[in-house]
N, C-alpha and C positions, 0 to 999 in steps of 0.2 A: 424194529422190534425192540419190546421194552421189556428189562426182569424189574417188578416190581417189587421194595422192598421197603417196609414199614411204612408205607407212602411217600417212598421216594421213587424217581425212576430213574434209573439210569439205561443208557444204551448199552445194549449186551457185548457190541463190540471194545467198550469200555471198561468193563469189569471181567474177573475171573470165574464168577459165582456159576454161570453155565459150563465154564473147562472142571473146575471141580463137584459139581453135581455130576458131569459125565465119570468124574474120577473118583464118585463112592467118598468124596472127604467129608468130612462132619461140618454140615452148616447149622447152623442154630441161630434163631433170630427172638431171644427172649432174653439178653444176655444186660447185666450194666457190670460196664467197663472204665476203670480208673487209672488214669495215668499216674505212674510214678518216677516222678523226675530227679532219680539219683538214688542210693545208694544211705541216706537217714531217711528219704520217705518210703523207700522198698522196705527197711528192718524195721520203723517202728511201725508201718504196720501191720507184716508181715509178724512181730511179737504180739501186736494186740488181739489177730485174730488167733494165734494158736494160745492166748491167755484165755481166750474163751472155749475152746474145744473141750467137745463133751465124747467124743467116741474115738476118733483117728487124727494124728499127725503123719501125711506120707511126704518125704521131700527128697527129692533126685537133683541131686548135683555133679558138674564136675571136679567142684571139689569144695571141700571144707575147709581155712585156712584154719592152723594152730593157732589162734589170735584170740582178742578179746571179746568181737564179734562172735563167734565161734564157743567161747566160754559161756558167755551167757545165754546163746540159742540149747549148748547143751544144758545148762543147769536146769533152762526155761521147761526145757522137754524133761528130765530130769523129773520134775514136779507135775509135771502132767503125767506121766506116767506112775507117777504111786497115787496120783486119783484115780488109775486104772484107764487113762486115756491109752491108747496102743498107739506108738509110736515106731514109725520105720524109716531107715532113710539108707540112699544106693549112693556112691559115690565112685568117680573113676578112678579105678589105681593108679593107670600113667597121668592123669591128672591130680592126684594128691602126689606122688612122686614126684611130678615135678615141679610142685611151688615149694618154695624154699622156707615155709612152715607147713610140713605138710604132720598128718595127724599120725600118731606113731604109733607100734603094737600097745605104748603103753596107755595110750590116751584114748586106741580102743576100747582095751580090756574095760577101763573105770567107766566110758561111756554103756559097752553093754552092763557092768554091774548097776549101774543106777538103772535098768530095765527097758532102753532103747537098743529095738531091733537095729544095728548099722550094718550093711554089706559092700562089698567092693564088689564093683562093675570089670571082670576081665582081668584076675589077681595078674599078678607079676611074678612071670615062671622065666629060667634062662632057658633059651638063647633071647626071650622079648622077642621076637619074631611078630608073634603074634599081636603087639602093640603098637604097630606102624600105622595101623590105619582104625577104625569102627570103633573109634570112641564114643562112649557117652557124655555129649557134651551139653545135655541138659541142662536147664535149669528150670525146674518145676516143685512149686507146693499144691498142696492139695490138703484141706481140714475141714473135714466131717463130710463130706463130699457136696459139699455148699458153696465154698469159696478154693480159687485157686489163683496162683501168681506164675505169670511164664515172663520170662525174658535173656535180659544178658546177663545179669549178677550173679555172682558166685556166693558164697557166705564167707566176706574177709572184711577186714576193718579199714584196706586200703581204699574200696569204694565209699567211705564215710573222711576219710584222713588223705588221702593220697599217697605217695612214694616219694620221697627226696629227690631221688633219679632221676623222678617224671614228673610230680606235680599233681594236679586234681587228676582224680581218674572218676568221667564222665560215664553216665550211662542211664538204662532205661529200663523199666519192668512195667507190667500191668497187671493190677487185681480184677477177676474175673469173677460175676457170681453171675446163676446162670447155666442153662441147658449144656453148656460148653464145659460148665465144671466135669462133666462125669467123662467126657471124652479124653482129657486130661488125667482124669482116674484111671481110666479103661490103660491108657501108656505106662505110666506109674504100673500098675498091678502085672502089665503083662511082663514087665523087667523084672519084677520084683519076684515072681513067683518064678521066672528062667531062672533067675540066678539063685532061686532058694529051694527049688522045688513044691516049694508048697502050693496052696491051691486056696489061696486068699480070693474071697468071693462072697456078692451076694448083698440082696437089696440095701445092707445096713449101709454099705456104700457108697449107694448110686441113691440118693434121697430124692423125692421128686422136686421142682424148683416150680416158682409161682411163676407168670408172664412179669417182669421186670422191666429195664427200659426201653425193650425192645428193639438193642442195640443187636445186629445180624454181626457175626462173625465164623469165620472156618479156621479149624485148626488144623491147620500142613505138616505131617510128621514125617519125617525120614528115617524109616527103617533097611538099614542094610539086605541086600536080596529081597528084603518083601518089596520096600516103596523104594526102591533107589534113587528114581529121578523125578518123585513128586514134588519135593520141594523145588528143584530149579527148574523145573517147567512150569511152575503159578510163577514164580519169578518172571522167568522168559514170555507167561502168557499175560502178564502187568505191565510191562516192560510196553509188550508189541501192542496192549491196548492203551495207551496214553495219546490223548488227544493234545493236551498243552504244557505239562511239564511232568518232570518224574525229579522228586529230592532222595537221595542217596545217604544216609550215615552207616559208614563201613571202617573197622577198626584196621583188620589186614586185605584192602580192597586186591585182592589178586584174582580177579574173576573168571570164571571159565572163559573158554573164547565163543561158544553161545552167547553168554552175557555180555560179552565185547562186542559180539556182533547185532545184539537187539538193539544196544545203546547207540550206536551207528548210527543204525536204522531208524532212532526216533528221531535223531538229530537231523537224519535225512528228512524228516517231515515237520520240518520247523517245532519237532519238542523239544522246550527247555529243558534241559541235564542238569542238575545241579549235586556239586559231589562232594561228601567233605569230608577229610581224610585227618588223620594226627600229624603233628608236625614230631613229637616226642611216641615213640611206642617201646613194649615191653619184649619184645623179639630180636635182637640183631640179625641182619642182613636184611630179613622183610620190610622195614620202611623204604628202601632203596628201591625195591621192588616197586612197593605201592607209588611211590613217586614216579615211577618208569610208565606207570599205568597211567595213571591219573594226565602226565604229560603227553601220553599218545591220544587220551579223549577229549582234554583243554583243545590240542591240533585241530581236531575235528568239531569242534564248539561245545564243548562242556565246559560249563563253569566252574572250576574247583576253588573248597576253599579249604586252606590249611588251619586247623583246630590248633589255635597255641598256648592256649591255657592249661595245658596240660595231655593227658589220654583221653581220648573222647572214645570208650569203649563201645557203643550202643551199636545195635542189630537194626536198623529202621528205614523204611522206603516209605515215599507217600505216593502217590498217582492223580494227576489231574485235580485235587483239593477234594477228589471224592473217597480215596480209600488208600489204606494203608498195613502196614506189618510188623510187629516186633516181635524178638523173637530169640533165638541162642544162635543162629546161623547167621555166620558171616558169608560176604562174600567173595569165597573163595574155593578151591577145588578140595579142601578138607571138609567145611561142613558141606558141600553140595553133590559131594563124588565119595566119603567115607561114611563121615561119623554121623553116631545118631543125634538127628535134631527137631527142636518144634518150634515152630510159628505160628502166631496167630495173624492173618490176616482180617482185617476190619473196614466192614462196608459201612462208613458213617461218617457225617459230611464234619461233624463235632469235634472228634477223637482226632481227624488227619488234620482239623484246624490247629489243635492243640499244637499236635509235632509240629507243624510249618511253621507255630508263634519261637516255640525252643527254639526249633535250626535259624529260626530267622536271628532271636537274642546271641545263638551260639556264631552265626553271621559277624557278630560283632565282635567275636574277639577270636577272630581268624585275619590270616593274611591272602588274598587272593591269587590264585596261582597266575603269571603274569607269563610272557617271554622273558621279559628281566629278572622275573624272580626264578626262572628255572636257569637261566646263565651263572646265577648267584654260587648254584651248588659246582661242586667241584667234577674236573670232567675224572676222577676217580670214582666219586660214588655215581655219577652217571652212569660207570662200566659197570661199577655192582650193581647196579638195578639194572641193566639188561639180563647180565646173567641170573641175578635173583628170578626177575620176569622170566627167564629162559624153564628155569627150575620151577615155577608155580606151582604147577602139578604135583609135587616130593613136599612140597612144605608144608 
């Protein structure tokens, strides 16, 4: 049996598109989709298309850095909004809390006077109790309801400059125009109006979209209590249908032990694994961790390769050279088991070429995880990466 799709076919045991049609996810197959590889082609075109917005700027982050990035996204909004464009944007409070420019009451206040609605996602009350876990850890645009951007990127200037500490910080987004845009709206608005009350709504919206390049793609959202484990079950149902390889880019690879045990499983069937992690990351104690992981799947014949050029932040799987994902969710027990997250998974033989050319380019400036090379590390941070791995679940 075969799901047909744009005149493609694939075998149903090989894709998701029949587990997510049975799960109500939004498929749209009218969609053209652009890769954005890094963090200057995410901003300048993500400026050019809200330079053209004639009705709506909506953009859900987990955070906004105080940066230079950040300056000019507000000024840009700023001047769209006294053309009377409406501008809104949700951002997380433990996620601006904790980057170390985060945006301040006063750099609120001048943002809402220049006429941008901005709200925090889950304010910041004591005891924080309530901030351990269901973050929004989105990253979604959405302008005029025509065009939309999902992936890893935050709004900071370190994804354009890098960190001293760290070096390049690598990553990945995708421009969306397309029947997919409004499902992405539908996310956006229904945050927007929880957390404001209002009742934001209505065709001006949801704009109808022409047939485009008739790129099929689903968008996977993880909502606390409604969808909790939609997202890691297209995971776990990608995973279980790969016939000859499955590529991996995972920034804190601390994966459910579902996801430990699909990857097993593929390996058990002669699928290639291939997995590629940071050698440099922005969290202390979870690199240990990840390396703890990474070294019990190399065991079992995964190929790992360590990213040394820096953070290689990106959200991305491919499957079989037919379909693939980007997206805000790592893998790990925070985006798959808490916080809110989106995915776009992509049924298109084009778009997973692209990623395999990157990871293949990013291949080249990695070290490959060897026996010798995991002797290298010390049998100290050996012990903290078990116990980090012990802890997965808390981090």
């Amino acid at each position: 049996m075969a799901i047909a799709v744009r005149g493609q076919d694939f075998d149903s045991d090989s894709l998701v598109l029949s587990f997510l049609s049975g799960q109500d996810a939004p498929i749209t197959e009218n969609n053209r989709i652009k890769l954005l590889n890094g963090g200057r082609e995410k901003f300048d075109d993500l400026f050019r298309e809200i330079e053209k917005a004639q009705h709506h700027v909506h953009l859900e982050y987990f955070n906004f850095r105080n940066d230079s990035i950040a300056g000019l996204l507000f000024n840009l909004l700023a001047n769209k909004a006294k053309q009377g464009v409406e501008v809104r944007a949700v951002y997380d409070a433990f996620g601006n809390w904790s980057n170390n420019m985060p945006l301040k009451k006063r750099h609120l206040d001048s943002i809402r006077k220049s006429g941008i609605e901005i709200v925090p996602f889950d304010p910041l009350y004591f005891p924080f109790i309530n901030h351990i876990s269901c973050r929004d850890h989105r990253k979604i645009a959405v302008i005029d309801g025509r065009t939309a951007y999902i992936g890893g990127i935050n709004i900071a200037d370190y994804y354009i400059n890098g960190l001293p500490e760290i070096g390049e910080w690598r990553d990945m987004h995708i421009r969306i125009e397309g029947s997919a845009v409004g499902y992405l709206q539908n996310i956006f608005l229904s945050i927007w109006n929880k957390i404001t009350g209002q009742e934001i709504d209505g065709i001006q919206y949801y704009p109808p979209h022409d047939d485009l390049d008739g790129k099929t793609l689903a968008i996977v959202d993880r909502i606390p209590k409604k969808l909790p484990r939609q997202l890691e079950e297209t995971y776990l149902k990608s995973i279980r249908s790969a016939k000859t390889k499955i590529r991996i880019v995972s920034p804190y690879f601390l994966p459910t032990s579902a996801i430990k045990k699909e990857l097993k499983k593929a390996m058990s069937r002669n699928v290639k694994v291939e997995i590629m992690i940071s050698a440099k990351l922005d969290i202390k104690f979870t690199p240990d961790g990840v390396f703890h992981v990474a070294h019990k799947l190399m065991k079992k014949g995964a190929d790992i390769y360590i990213y040394d050029s820096g953070f290689h932040h990106s959200k991305i799987m491919t499957v079989d050279d037919k379909f693939c994902t980007v997206g805000s969710a790592n893998l790990d027990y925070r985006s798959l088991r808490h916080d809110y997250e989106t995915n776009a998974f992509i049924f298109d033989y084009e778009i997973t070429d692209e990623l395999n050319k990157i990871f293949d380019a990013d291949m080249e400036k990695s070290t490959k995880m060897t026996p010798e090379v995991w002797k290298k590390r010390s049998v100290w941070k050996r012990f903290v990466g078990w116990i980090a791995n012990g802890l997965s679940p808390l981090l």
